[in-house]
C-alpha positions as CSV (number, residue, x, y, z in Angstrom):
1,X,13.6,134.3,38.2
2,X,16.4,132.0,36.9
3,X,19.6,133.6,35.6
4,X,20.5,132.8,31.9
5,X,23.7,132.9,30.7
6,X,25.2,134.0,27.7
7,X,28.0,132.0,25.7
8,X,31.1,133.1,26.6
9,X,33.7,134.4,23.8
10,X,34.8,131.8,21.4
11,X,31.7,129.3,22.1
12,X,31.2,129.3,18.5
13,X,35.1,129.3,17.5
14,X,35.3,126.4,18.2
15,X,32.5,125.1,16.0
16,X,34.7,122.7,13.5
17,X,37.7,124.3,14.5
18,X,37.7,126.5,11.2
19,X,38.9,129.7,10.6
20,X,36.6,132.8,10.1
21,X,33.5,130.2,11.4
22,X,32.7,132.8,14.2
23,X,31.9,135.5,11.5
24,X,30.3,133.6,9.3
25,X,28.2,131.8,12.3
26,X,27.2,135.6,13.3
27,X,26.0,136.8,10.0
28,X,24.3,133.4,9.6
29,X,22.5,134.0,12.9
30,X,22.0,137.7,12.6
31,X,20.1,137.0,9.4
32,X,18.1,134.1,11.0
33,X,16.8,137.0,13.2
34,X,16.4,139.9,10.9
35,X,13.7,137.2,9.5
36,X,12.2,136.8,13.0
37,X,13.8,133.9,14.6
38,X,14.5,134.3,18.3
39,X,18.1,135.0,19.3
40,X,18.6,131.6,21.6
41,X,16.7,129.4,18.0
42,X,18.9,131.4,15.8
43,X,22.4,130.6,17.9
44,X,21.2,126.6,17.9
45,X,20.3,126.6,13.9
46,X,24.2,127.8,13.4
47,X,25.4,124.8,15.9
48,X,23.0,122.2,14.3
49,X,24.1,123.6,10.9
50,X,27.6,123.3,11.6
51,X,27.1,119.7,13.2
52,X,25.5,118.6,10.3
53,X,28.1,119.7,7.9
54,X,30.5,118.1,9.6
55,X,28.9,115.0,10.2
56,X,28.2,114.9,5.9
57,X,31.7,115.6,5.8
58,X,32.9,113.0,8.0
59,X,30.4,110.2,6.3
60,X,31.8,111.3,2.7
61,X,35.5,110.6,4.3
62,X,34.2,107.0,5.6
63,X,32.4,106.6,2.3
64,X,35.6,107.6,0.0
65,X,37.5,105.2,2.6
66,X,35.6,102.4,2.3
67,X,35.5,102.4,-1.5
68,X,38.8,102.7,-1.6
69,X,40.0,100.1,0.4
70,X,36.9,97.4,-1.1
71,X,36.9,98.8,-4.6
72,X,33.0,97.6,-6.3
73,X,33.3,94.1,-7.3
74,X,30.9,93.4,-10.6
75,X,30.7,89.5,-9.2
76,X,30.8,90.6,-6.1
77,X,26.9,89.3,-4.4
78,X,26.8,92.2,-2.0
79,X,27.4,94.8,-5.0
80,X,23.4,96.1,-5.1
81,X,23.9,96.7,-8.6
82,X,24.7,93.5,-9.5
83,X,22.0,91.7,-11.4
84,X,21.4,88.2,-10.5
């Protein structure tokens, strides 16, 4: 029989370094299982949720960076909304 382990304390503190994100991550997975999702499926939604909030919130930063360094250009031929 193979041993599983258990995450150790603070695995999920550390999950985008936010404060209170352990709590919230708890109650998030404790109501994942109160609907019937396994513990171990319930702990990897919260850490796939988390990853994809951050990586939204990292793409808006590149986003709002790029626009503002190459403000839309009306004449600009790459601009999609430029009609020809």
């Amino acid at each position: 029989m193979a041993h599983r382990t258990r995450p150790g304390p603070g695995r999920l503190s550390g999950l985008s370094g936010k404060p209170g994100l352990p709590l919230l991550a708890t109650a998030r997975a404790r109501e994942l299982v109160d609907q019937g999702t396994p513990i171990e499926a319930a702990c990897r939604i919260v850490i796939l949720e988390d990853q994809l909030e951050e990586a939204q919130r990292i793409n808006a930063e590149h986003l709002h960076a790029t626009e503002s360094t190459n403000p839309t250009n009306p004449t600009n031929p790459m601009n999609p909304t430029t009609e020809p």
